[in-house]
Structures are given as structure tokens and as C-alpha cells.
C-alpha positions as CSV (number, residue, x, y, z in Angstrom):
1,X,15.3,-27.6,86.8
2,X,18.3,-27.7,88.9
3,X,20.9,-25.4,88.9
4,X,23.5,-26.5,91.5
5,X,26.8,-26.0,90.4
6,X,29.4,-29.1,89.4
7,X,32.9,-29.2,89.3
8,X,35.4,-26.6,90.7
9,X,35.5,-23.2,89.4
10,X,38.2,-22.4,87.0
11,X,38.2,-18.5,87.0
12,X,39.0,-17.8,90.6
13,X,42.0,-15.4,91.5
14,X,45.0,-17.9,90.4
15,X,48.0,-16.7,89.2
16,X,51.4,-16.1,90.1
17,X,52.1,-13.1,92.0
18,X,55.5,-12.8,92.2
19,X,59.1,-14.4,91.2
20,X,62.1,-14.0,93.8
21,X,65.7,-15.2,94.0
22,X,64.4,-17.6,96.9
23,X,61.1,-18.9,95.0
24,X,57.4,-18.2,94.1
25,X,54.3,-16.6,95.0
26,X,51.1,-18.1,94.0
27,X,47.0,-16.4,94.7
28,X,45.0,-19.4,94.9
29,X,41.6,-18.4,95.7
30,X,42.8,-15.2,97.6
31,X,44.9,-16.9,99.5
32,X,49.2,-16.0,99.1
33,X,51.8,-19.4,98.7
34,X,55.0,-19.0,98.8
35,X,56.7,-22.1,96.8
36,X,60.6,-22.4,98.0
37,X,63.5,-23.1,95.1
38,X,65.0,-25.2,98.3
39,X,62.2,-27.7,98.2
40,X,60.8,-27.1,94.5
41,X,64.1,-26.6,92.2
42,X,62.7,-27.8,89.6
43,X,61.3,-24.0,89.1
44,X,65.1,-22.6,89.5
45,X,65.8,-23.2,86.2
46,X,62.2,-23.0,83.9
47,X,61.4,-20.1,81.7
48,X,58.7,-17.4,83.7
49,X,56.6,-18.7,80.8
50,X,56.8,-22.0,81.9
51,X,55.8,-21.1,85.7
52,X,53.2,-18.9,84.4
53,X,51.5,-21.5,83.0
54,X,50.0,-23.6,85.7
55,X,46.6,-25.2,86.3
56,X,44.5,-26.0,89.0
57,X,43.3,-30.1,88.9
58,X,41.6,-30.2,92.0
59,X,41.0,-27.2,94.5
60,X,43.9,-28.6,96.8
61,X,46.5,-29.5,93.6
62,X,48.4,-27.1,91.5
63,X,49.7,-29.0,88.1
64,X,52.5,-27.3,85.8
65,X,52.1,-29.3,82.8
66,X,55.2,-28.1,81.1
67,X,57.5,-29.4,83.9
68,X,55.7,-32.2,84.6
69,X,55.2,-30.8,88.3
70,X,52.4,-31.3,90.8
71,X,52.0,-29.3,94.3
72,X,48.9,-29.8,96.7
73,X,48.1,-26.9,99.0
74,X,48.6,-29.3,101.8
75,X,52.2,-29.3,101.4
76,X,52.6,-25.6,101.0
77,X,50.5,-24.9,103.9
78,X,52.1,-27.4,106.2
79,X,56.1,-28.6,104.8
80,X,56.9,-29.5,108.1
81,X,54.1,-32.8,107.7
82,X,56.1,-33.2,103.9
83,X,59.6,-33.9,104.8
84,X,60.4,-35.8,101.4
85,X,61.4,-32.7,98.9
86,X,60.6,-32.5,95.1
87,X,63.5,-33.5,93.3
């Protein structure tokens, strides 16, 4: 019998962490994001509840259902590669 593991694991460390004036903090796999209003302002105006709930659909793409938002890591690691903004 094999026991490998499929698929990406869905109870690691993700959450937000923290809700500021200037934008969000996310733990993805205990690892801090900080997610500006400046580039993401879609957030600026949804509920906490609405932030708070937030999935992960790959291990490199954070997905808001509610708002109809999608963020890769990529981007939040590296916005100076991702000039074009959310809007």
C-alpha cells in the first residue's frame, strides 16, 4: 500500500494576522505577507468578515471568494516584477 501524500495541505498556519490603516497581514505557512490597500483596494472597503474568509487554491494563490479576489505569493513577495495593480 502507498501512502504518499496528494494534494496540498489545507490545515497549515493560514490566517490573517493583522488589519491596519495601510493594509493586511497574512501567515501562509509561517511565513508573514503584508497585502497593501495602495495596490489591493478592493480590501479598503470589505467587511473583516469578508477578509477573514480566504482560501488557499494552490500553495502560491490566495483566493477570497467573497470579493472575487485572487493574490499569488509571487506578487506579494516580489511587486516590483507586478507593476499592473488590482483594481
Amino acid at each position: 500500500m502507498n501512502s504518499n501524500r496528494h494534494g496540498i495541505d489545507t490545515l497549515t498556519n493560514n490566517e490573517v494576522t493583522n488589519i491596519s490603516k495601510k493594509g493586511i497581514w497574512v501567515l501562509i505557512s509561517n511565513k508573514e505577507y503584508f497585502i497593501p490597500f495602495s495596490s489591493y483596494p478592493i480590501f479598503q472597503k470589505a467587511t473583516i468578515e469578508q477578509i477573514l474568509n480566504f482560501k488557499m487554491l494552490s500553495p502560491n494563490q490566495l483566493h477570497w471568494d467573497q470579493l472575487d479576489c485572487d493574490i499569488e505569493l509571487t506578487a506579494l513577495e516580489n511587486p516590483q516584477q507586478f507593476p499592473l495593480y488590482y483594481h
